[in-house]
Backbone as a chain_set.jsonl record, in Angstrom:
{"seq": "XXXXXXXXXXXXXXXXXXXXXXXXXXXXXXXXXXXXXXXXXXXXXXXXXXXXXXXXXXXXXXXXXXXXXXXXXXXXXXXXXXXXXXXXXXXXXXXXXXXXXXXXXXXXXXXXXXXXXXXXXXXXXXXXXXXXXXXXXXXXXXXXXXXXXXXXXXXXXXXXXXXX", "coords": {"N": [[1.095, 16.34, 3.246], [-1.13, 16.893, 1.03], [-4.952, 16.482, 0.257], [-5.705, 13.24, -1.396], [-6.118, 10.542, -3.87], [-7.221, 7.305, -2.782], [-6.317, 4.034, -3.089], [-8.131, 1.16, -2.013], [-7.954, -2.125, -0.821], [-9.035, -5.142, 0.204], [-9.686, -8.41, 2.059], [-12.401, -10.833, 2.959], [-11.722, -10.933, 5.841], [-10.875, -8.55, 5.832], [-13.08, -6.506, 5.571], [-15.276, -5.272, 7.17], [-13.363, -3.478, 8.005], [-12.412, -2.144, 6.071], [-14.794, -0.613, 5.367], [-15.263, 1.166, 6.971], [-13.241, 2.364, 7.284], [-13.298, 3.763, 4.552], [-15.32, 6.206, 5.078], [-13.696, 7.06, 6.957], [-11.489, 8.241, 5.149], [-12.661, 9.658, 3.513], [-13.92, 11.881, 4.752], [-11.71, 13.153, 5.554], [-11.531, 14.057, 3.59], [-9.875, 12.793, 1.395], [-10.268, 10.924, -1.963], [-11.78, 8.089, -2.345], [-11.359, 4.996, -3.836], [-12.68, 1.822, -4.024], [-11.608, -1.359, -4.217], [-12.32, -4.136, -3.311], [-14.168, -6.895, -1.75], [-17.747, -6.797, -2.59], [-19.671, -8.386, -0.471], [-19.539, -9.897, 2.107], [-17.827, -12.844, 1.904], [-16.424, -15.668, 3.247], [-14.862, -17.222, 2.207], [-14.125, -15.685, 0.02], [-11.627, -14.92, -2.473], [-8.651, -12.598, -1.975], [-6.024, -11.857, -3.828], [-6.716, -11.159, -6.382], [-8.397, -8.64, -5.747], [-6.474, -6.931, -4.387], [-4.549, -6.675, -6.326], [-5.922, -5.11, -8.474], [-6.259, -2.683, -7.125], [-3.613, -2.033, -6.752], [-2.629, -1.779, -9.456], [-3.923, 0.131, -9.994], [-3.321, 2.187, -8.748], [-0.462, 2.46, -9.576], [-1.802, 3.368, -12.682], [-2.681, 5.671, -11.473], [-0.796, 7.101, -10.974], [0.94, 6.986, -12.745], [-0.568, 8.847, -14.458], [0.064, 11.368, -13.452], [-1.828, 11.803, -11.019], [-2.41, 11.938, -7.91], [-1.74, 9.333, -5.566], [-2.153, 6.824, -3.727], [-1.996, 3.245, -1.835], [-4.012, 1.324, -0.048], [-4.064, -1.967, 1.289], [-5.63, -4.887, 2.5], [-6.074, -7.553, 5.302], [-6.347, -10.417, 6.887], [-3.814, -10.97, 8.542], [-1.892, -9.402, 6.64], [-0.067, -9.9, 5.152], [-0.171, -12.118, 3.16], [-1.865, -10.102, 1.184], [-0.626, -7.711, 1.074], [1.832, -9.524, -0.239], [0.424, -9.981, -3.006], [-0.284, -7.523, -4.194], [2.506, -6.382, -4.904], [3.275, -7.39, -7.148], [2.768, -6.202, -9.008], [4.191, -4.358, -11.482], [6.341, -1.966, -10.462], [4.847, -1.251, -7.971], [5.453, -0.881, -4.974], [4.576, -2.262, -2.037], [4.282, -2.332, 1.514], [4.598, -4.136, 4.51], [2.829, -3.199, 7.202], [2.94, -2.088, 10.773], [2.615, -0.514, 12.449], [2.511, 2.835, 13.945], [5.812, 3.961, 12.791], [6.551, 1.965, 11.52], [4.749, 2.474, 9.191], [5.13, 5.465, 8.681], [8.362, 4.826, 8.368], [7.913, 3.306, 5.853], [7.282, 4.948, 3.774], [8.767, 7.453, 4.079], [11.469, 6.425, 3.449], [11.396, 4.429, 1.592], [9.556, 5.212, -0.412], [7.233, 3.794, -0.48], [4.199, 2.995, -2.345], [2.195, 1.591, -1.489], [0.27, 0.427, 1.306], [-0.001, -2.656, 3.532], [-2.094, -3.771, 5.701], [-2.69, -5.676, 8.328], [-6.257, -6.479, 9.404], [-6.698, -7.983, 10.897], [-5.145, -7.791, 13.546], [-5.22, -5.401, 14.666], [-6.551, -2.239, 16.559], [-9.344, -0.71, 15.17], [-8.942, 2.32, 15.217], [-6.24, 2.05, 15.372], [-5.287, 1.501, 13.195], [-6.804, 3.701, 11.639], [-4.565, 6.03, 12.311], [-2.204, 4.491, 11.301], [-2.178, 4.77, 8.652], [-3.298, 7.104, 8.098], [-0.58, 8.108, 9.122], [0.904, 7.34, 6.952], [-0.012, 8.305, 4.539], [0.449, 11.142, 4.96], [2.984, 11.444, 5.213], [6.102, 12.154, 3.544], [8.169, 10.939, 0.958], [11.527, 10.918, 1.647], [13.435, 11.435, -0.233], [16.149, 11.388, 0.067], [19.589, 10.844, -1.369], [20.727, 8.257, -0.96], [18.356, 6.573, -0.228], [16.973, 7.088, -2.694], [18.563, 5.854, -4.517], [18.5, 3.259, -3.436], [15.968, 2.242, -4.144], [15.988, 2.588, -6.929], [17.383, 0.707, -7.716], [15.704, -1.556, -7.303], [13.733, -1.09, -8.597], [15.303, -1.415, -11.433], [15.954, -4.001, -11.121], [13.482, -5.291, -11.181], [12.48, -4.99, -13.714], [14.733, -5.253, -15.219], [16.102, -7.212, -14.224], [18.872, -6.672, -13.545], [21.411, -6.807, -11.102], [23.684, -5.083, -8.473], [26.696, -6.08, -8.791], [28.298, -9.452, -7.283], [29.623, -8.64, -4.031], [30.927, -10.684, -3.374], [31.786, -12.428, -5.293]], "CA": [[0.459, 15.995, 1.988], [-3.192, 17.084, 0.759], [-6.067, 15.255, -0.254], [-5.492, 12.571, -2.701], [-6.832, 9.334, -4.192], [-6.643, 6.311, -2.075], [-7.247, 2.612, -3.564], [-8.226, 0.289, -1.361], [-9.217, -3.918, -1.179], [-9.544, -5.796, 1.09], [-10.837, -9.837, 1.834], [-13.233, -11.118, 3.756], [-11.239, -10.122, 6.876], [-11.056, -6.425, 6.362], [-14.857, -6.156, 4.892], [-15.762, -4.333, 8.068], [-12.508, -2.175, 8.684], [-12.55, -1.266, 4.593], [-16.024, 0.327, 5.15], [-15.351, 2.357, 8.144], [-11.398, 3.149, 6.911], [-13.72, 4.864, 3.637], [-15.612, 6.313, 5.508], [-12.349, 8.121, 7.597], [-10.425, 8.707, 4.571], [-13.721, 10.668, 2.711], [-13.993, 13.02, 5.638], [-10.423, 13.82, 5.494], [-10.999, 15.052, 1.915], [-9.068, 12.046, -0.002], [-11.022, 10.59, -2.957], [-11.446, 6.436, -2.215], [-12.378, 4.008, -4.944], [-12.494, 0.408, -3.471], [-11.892, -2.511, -4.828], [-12.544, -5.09, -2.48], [-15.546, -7.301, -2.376], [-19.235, -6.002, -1.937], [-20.711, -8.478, 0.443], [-18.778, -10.966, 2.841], [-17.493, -14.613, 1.939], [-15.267, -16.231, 4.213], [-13.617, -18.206, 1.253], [-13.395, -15.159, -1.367], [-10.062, -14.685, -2.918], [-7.622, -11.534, -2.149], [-5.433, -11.065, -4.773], [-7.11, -9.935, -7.799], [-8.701, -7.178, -5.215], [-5.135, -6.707, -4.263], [-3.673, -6.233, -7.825], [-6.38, -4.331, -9.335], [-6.279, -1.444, -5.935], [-2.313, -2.01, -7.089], [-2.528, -1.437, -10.691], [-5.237, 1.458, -10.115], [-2.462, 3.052, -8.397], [0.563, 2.689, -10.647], [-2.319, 4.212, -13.251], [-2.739, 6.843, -11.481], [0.546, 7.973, -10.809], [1.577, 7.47, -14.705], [-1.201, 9.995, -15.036], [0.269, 12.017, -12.56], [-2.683, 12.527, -10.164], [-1.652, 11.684, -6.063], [-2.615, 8.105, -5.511], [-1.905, 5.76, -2.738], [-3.031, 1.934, -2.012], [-3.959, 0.149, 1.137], [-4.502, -3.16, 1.182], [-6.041, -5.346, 4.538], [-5.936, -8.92, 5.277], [-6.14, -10.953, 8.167], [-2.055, -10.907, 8.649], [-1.809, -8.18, 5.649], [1.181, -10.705, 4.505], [-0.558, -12.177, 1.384], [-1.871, -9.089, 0.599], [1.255, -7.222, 0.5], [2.746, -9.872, -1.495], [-0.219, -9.782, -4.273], [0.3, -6.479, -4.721], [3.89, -6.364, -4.82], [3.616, -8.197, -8.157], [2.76, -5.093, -9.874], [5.272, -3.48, -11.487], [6.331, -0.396, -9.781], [4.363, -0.956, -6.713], [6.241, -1.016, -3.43], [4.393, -2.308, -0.755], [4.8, -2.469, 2.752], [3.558, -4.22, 5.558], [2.65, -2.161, 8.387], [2.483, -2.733, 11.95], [2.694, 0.746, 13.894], [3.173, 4.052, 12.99], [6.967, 4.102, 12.759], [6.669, 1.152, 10.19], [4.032, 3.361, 8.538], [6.116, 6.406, 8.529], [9.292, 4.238, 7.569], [7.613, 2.938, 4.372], [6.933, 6.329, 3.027], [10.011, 8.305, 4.035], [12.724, 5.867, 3.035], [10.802, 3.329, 0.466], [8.619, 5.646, -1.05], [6.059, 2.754, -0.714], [3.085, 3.605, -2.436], [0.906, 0.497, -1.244], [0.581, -0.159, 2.734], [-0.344, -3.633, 3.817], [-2.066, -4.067, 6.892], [-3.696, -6.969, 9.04], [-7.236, -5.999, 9.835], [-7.404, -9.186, 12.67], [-4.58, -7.896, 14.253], [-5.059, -4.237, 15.291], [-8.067, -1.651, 17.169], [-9.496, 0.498, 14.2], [-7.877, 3.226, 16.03], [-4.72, 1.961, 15.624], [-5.202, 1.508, 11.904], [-6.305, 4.525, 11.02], [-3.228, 5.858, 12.854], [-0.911, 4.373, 10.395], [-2.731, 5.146, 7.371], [-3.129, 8.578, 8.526], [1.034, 8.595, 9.202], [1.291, 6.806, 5.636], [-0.407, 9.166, 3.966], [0.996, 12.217, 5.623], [4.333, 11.183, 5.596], [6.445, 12.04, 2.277], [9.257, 10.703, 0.644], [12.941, 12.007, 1.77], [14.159, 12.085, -1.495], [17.883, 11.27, 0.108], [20.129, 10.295, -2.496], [20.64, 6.921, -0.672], [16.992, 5.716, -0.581], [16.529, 6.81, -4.074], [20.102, 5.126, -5.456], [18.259, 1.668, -3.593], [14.507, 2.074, -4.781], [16.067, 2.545, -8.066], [18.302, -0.355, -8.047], [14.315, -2.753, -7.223], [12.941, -0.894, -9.825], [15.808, -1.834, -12.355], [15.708, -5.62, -11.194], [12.349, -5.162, -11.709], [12.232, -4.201, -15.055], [15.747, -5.933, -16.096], [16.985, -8.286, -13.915], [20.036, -6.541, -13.297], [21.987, -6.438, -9.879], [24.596, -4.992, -8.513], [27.842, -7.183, -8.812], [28.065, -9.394, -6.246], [31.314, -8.448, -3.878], [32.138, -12.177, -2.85], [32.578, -12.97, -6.507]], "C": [[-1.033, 16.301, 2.094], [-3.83, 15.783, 0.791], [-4.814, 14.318, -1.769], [-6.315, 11.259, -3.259], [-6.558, 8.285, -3.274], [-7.371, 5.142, -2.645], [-6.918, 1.454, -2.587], [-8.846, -1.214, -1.504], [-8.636, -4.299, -0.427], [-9.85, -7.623, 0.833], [-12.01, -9.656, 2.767], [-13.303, -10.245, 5.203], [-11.083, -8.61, 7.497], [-12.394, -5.96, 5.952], [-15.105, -4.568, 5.887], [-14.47, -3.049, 8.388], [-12.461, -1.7, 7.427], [-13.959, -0.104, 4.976], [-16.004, 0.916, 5.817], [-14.065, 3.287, 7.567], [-12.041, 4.311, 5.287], [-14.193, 5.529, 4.283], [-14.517, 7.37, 6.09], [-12.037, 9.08, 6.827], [-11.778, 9.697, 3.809], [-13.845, 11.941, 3.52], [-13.019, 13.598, 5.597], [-10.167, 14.745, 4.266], [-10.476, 13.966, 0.659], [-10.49, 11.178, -1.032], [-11.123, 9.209, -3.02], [-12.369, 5.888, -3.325], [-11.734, 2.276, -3.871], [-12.724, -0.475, -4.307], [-11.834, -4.166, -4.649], [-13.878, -6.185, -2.95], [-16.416, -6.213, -2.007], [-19.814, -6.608, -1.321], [-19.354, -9.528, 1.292], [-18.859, -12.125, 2.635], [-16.54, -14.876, 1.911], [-14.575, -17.336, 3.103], [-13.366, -17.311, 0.286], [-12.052, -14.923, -1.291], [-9.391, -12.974, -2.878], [-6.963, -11.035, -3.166], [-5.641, -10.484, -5.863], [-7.898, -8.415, -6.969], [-7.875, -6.584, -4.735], [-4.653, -5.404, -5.676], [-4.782, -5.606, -8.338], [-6.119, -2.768, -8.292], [-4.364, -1.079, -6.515], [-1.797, -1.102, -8.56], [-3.32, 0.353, -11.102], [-4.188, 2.723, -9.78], [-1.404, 3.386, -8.78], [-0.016, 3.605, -11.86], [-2.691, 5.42, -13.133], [-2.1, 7.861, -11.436], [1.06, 8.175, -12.009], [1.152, 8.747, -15.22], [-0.542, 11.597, -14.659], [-0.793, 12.754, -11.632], [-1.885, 11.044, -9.09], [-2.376, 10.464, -5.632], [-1.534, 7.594, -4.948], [-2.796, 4.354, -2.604], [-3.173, 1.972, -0.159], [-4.794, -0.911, 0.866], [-4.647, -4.367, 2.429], [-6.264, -6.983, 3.864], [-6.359, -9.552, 6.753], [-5.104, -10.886, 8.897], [-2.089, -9.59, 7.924], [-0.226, -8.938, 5.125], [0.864, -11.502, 3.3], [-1.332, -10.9, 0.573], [-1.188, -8.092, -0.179], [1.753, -8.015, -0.488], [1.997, -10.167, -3.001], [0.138, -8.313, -4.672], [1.875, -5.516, -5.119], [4.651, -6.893, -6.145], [3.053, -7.392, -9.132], [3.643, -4.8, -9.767], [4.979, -2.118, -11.134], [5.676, -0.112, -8.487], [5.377, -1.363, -5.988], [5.268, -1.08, -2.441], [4.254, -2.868, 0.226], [3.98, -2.685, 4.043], [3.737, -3.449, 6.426], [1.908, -2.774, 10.435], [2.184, -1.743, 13.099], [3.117, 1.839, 13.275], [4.666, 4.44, 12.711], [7.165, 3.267, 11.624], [5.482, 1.634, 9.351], [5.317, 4.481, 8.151], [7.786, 6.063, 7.593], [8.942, 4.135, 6.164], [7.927, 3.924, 3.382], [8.614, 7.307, 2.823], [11.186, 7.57, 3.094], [12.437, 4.743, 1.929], [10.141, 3.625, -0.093], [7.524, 4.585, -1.443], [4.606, 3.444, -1.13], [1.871, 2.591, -1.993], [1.398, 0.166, 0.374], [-0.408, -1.46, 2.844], [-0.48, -3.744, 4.904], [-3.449, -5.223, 7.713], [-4.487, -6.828, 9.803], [-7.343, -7.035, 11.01], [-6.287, -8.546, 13.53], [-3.969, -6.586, 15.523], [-6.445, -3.575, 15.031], [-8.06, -0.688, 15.014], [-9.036, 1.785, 14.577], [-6.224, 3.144, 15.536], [-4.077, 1.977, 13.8], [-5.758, 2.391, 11.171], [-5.532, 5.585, 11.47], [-1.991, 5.804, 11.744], [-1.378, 4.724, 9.079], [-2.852, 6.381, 7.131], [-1.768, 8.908, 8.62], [1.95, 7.957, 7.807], [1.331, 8.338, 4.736], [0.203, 10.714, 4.302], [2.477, 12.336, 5.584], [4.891, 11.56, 3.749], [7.875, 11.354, 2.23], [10.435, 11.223, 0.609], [13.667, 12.504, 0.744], [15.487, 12.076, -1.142], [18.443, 10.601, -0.969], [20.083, 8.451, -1.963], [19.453, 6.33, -0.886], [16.446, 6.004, -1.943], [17.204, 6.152, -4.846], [18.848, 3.495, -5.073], [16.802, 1.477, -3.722], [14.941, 2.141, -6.76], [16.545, 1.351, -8.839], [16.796, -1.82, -7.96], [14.034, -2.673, -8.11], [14.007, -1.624, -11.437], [16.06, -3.418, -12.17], [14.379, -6.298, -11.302], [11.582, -6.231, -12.708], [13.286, -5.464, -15.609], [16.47, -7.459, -15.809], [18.079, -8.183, -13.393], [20.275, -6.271, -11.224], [23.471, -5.604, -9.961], [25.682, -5.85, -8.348], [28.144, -7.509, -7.581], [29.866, -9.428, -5.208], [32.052, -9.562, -3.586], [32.604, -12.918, -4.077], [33.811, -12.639, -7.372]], "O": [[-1.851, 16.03, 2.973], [-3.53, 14.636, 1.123], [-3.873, 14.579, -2.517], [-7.44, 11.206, -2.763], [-5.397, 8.358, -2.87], [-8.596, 5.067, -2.746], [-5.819, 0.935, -2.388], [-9.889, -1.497, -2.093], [-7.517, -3.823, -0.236], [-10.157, -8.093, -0.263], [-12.456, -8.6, 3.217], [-14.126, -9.443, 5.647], [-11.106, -7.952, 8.537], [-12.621, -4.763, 6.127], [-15.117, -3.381, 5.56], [-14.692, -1.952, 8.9], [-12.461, -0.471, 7.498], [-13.897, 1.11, 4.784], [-16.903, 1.738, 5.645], [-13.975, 4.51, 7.461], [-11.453, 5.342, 4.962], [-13.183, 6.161, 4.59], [-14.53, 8.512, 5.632], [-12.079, 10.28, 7.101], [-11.318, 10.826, 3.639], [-13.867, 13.021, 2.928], [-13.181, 14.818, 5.591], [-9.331, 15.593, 3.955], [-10.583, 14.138, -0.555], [-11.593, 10.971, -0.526], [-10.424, 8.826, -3.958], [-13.533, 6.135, -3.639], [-10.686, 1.956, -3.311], [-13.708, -0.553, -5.043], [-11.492, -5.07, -5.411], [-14.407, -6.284, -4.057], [-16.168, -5.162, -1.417], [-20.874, -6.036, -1.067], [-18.268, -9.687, 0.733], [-19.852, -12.716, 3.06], [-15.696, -14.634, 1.048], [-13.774, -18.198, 3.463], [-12.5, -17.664, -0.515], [-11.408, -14.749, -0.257], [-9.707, -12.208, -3.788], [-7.176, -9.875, -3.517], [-5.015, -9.535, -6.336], [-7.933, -7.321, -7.532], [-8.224, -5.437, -4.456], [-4.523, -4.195, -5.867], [-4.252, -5.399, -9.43], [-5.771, -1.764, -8.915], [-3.982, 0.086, -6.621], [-0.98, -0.192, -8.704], [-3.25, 1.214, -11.978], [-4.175, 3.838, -10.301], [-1.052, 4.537, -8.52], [0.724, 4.497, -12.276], [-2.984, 6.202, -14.037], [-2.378, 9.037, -11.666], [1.556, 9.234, -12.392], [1.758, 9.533, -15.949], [-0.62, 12.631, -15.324], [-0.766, 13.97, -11.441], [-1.29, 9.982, -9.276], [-3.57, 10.548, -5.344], [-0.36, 7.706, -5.303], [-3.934, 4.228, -3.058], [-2.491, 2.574, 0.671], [-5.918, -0.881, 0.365], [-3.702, -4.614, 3.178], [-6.476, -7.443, 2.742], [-6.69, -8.776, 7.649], [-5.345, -10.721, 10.093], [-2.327, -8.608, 8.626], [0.658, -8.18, 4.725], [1.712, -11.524, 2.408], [-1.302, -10.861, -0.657], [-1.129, -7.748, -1.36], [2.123, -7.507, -1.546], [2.651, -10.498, -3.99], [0.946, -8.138, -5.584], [2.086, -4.359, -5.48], [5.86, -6.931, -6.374], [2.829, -7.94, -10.212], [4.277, -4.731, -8.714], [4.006, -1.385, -11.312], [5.813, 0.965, -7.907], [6.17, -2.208, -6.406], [4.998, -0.017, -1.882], [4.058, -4.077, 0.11], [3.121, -1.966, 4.554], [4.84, -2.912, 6.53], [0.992, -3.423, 10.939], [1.72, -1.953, 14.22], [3.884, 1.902, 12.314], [4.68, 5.59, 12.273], [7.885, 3.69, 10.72], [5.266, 0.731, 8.544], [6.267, 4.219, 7.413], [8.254, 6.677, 6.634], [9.563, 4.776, 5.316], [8.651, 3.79, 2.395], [9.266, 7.646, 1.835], [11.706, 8.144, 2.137], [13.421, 4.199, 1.428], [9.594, 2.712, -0.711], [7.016, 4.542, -2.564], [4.002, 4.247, -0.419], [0.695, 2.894, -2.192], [2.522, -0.228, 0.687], [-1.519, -1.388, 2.318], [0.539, -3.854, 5.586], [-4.665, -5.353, 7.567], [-4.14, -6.915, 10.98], [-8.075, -6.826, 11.977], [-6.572, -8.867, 14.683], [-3.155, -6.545, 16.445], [-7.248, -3.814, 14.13], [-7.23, -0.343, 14.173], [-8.617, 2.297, 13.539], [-5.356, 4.008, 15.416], [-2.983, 2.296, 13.334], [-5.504, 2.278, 9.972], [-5.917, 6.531, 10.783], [-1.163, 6.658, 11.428], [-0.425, 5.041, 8.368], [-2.554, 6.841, 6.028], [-1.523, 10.046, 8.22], [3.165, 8.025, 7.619], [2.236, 9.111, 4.423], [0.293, 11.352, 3.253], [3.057, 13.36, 5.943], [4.147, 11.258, 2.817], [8.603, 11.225, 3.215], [10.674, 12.002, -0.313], [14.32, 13.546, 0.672], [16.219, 12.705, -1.906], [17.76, 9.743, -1.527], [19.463, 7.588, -2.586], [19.427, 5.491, -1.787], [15.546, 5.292, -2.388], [16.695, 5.757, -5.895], [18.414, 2.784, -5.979], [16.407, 0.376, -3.34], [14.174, 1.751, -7.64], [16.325, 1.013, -10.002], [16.968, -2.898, -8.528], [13.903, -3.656, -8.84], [13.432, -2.223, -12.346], [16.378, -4.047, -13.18], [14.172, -7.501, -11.464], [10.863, -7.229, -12.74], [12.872, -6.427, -16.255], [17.013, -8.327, -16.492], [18.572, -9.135, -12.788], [19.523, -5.748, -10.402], [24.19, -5.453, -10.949], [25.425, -6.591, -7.398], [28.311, -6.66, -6.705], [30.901, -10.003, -5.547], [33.277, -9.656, -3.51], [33.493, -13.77, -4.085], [34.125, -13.375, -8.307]]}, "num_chains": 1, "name": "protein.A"}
């Protein structure tokens, strides 16, 4: 995959790995808008910088320009699940490049979630680098069960369940 857009936010916790991880991803060519905070406080709130990096990215894909999220935390486990509450986002915590790589190939996750206390900057941009790089298989199977989230989504519906 080329260049593309990347929306990123952050809390408190990732302050310092957001500003170096722009920083990466600008040299590489991709286009970063952040929407994290702008100065550090150890009590601001995550999820509206979550869900707007979330929403930025469902908007951009409607448009059809190449847009990805990441989103950092201390854990990257309330992060992930603020942004997860956009419709149409998928995303996925990350712990190593194989659960990087996974996301992408088989979950077409467009939002990675990862826990700035809990890995080297090295190691994180690593997976962001094997996010981004990585495309979607497009197997019929992982698109039959990304389709089936998206329509419980949207509708509510499941598939019938077989013990009934």
């Amino acid at each position: 995959m080329g260049a593309m857009r990347i929306h990123i936010a952050t809390d408190h916790a990732g302050l310092d790995f957001s500003t170096r991880l722009q920083e990466h991803l600008r040299a590489a060519g991709h286009d970063v808008t952040d929407h994290g905070p702008v100065e550090y406080d150890a009590l601001d709130d995550y999820p509206a910088f979550c869900i707007r990096a979330a929403q930025a990215v469902i908007a951009d894909q409607t448009a059809g320009i190449e847009a990805l999220g990441v989103v950092f935390g201390g854990s990257g486990n309330g992060e992930q699940i603020a942004a997860n509450k956009v419709q149409g986002i998928r995303a996925a915590l990350v712990w190593n490049t194989s659960t990087a790589e996974l996301a992408r190939e088989h979950n077409d996750a467009n939002v990675i979630s990862i826990g700035a206390r809990q890995h080297t900057f090295d190691e994180v941009t690593s997976f962001i680098d094997t996010f981004i790089g990585t495309p979607f298989s497009g197997e019929e199977r992982h698109a039959r069960r990304i389709a089936q989230i998206a329509d419980f989504e949207i509708s509510g519906a499941l598939l019938p369940d077989p013990r009934a």
